[in-house]
C-alpha positions as CSV (number, residue, x, y, z in Angstrom):
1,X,-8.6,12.5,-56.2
2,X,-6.7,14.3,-59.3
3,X,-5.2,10.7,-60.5
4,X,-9.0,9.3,-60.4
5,X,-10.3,12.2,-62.4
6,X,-7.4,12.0,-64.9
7,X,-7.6,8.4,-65.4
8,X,-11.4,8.5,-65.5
9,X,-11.2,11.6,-68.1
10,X,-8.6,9.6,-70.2
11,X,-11.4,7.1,-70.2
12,X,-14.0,8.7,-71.7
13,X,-11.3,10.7,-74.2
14,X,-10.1,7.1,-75.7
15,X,-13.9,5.9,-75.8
16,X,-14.8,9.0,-77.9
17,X,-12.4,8.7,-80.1
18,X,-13.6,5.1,-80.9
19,X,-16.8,6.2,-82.0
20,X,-15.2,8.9,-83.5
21,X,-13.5,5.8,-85.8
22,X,-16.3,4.4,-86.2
23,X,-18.6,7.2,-87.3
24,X,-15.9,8.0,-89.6
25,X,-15.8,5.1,-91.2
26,X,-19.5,4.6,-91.6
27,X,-19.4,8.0,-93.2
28,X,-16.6,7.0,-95.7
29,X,-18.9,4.3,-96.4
30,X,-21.4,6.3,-97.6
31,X,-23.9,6.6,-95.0
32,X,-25.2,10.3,-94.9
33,X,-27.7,9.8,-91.9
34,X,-28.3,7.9,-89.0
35,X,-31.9,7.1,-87.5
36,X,-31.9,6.7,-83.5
37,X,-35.3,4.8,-83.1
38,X,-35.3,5.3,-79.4
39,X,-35.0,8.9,-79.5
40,X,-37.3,9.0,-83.2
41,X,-34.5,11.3,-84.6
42,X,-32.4,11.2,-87.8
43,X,-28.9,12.5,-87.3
44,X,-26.6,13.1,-89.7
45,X,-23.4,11.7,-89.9
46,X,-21.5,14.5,-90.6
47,X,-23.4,16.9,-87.2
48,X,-22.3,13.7,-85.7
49,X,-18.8,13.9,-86.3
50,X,-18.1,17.4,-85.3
51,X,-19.7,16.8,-82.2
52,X,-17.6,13.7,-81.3
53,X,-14.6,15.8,-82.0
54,X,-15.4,18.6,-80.1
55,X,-16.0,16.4,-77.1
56,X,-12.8,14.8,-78.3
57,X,-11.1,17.8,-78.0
58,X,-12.4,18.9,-74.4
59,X,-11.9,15.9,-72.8
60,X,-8.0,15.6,-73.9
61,X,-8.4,18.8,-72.9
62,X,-9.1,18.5,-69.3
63,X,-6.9,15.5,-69.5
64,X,-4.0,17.4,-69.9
65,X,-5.7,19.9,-67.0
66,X,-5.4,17.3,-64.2
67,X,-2.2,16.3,-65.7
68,X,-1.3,19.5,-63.7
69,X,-2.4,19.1,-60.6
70,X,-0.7,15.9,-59.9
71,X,2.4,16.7,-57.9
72,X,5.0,15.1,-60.2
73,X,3.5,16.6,-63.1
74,X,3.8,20.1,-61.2
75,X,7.6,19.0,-60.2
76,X,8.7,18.2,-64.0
77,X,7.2,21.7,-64.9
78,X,8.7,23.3,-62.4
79,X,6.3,24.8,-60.3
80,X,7.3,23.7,-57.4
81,X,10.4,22.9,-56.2
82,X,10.5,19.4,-54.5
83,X,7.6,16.8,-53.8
84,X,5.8,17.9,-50.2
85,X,4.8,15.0,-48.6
């Protein structure tokens, strides 16, 4: 179940930081706002941005936290001595 969350969490992690990219380089571009028709909001790019990278940020985050409940992980860091089958 750990390397299903993991892989799934990796995932979302890589396809954040894509629209992380992206938003960037719209916003290098010089768009300050974004209009979500369906939602009737206008975002800007820059509230966008920090919350793509905070999500970013959790997500490699609890990557790296079901990194350590997989048993060879926990056998590399040396928590536990040999692999229990």
């Amino acid at each position: 179940m750990s390397y299903l969350l993991l892989i799934l969490s990796i995932l979302v992690a890589l396809f954040i930081l894509v629209l992380f990219i992206f938003v960037l380089g719209l916003w290098m571009k010089g768009v300050s706002s974004m209009a979500l028709p369906g939602l009737g909001l206008i975002v800007s790019v820059p509230l966008i941005l920090m919350l793509l990278l905070f999500l970013e940020i959790s997500f490699v985050l609890l990557a790296a936290y079901f990194v350590r409940l997989i048993p060879f992980a926990r056998l590399m860091f040396g928590e536990i001595d040999e692999i229990q089958g």
